[in-house]
C-alpha positions as CSV (number, residue, x, y, z in Angstrom):
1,X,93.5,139.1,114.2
2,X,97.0,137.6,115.1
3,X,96.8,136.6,118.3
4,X,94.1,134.6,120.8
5,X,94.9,137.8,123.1
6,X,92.8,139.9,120.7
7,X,89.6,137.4,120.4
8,X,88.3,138.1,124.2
9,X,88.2,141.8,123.7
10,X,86.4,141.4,120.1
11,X,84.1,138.9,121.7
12,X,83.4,141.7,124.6
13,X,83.0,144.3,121.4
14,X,80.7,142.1,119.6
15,X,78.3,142.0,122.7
16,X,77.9,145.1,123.6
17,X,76.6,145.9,120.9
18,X,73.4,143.6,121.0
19,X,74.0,141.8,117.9
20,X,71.0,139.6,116.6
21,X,70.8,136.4,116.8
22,X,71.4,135.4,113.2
23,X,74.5,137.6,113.7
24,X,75.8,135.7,116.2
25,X,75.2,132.3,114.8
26,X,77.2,133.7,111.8
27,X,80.2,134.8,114.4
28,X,80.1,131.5,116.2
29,X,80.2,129.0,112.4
30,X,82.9,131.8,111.2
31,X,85.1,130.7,114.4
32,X,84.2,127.4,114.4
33,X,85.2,127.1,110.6
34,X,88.3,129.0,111.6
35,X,89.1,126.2,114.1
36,X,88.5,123.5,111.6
37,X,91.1,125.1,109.3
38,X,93.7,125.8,111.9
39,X,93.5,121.8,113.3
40,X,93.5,120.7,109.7
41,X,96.8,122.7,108.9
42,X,97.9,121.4,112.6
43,X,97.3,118.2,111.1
44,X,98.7,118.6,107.6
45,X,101.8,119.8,109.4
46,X,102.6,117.3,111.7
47,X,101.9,114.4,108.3
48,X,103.4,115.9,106.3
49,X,107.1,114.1,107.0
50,X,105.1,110.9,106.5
51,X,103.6,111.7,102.8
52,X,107.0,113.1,102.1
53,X,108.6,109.4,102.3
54,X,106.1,107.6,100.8
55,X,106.7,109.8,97.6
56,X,110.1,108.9,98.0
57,X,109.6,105.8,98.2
58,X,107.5,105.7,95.1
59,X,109.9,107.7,93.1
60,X,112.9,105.0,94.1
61,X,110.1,102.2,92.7
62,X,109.8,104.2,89.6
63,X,113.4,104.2,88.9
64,X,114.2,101.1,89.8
65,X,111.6,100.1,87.4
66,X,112.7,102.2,84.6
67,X,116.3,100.9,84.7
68,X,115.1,97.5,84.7
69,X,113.3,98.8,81.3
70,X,116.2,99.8,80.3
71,X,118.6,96.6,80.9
72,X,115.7,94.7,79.3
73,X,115.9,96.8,76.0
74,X,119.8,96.8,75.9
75,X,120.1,93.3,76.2
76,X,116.9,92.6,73.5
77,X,119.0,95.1,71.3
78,X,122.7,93.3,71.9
79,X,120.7,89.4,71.1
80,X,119.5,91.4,67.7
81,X,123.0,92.3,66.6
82,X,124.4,89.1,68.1
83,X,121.5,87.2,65.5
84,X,122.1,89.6,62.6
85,X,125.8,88.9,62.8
86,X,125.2,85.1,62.7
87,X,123.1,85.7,59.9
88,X,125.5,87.7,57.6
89,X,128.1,85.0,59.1
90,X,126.4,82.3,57.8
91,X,124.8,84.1,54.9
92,X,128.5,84.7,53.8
93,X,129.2,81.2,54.0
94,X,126.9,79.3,52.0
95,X,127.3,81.9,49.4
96,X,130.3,80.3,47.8
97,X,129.1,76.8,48.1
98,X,125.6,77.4,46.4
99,X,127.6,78.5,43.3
100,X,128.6,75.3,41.7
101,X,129.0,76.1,38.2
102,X,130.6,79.4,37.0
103,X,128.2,82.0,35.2
């Protein structure tokens, strides 16, 4: 069925032909849980803008949160070279000085 415009004459149908009454409760919960499902896609539809930017919204978080990862790690990396480099700096220094005889 497509259209509302074809449930009347189906309902009509349906009851001249005597169903039972265990038919008919089956009819009524099938179009009852036909309803359901068209409100809930209704609603789904009419949310679904809202869901849409809170994922955005998270996703933006995410990044922002990944970059600041990232800053963090470059600058941990630069202070590490900047230390190393003193190191072999002062390394090279006292090199000469702690040689006071000659071998």
């Amino acid at each position: 069925m497509e259209t509302v415009q074809e449930l009347i004459p189906l309902a009509k149908e349906l009851m001249a032909q005597k169903p039972s009454r265990k038919l008919v409760r089956l009819y009524v919960l099938g179009g009852v849980l036909a309803l359901f499902g068209a409100v809930l896609g209704l609603m789904e539809t009419l949310c679904s803008p809202f869901t849409a930017a809170g994922r955005l919204r998270e996703r933006e978080a995410a990044v922002a949160e990944l970059q600041v990862a990232r800053e963090r790690q470059a600058l941990g990396a630069r202070a590490l070279q900047e230390k190393s480099k003193q190191l072999e700096a002062v390394q090279g220094c006292r090199a000469p000085t702690n040689r006071l005889h000659a071998s």
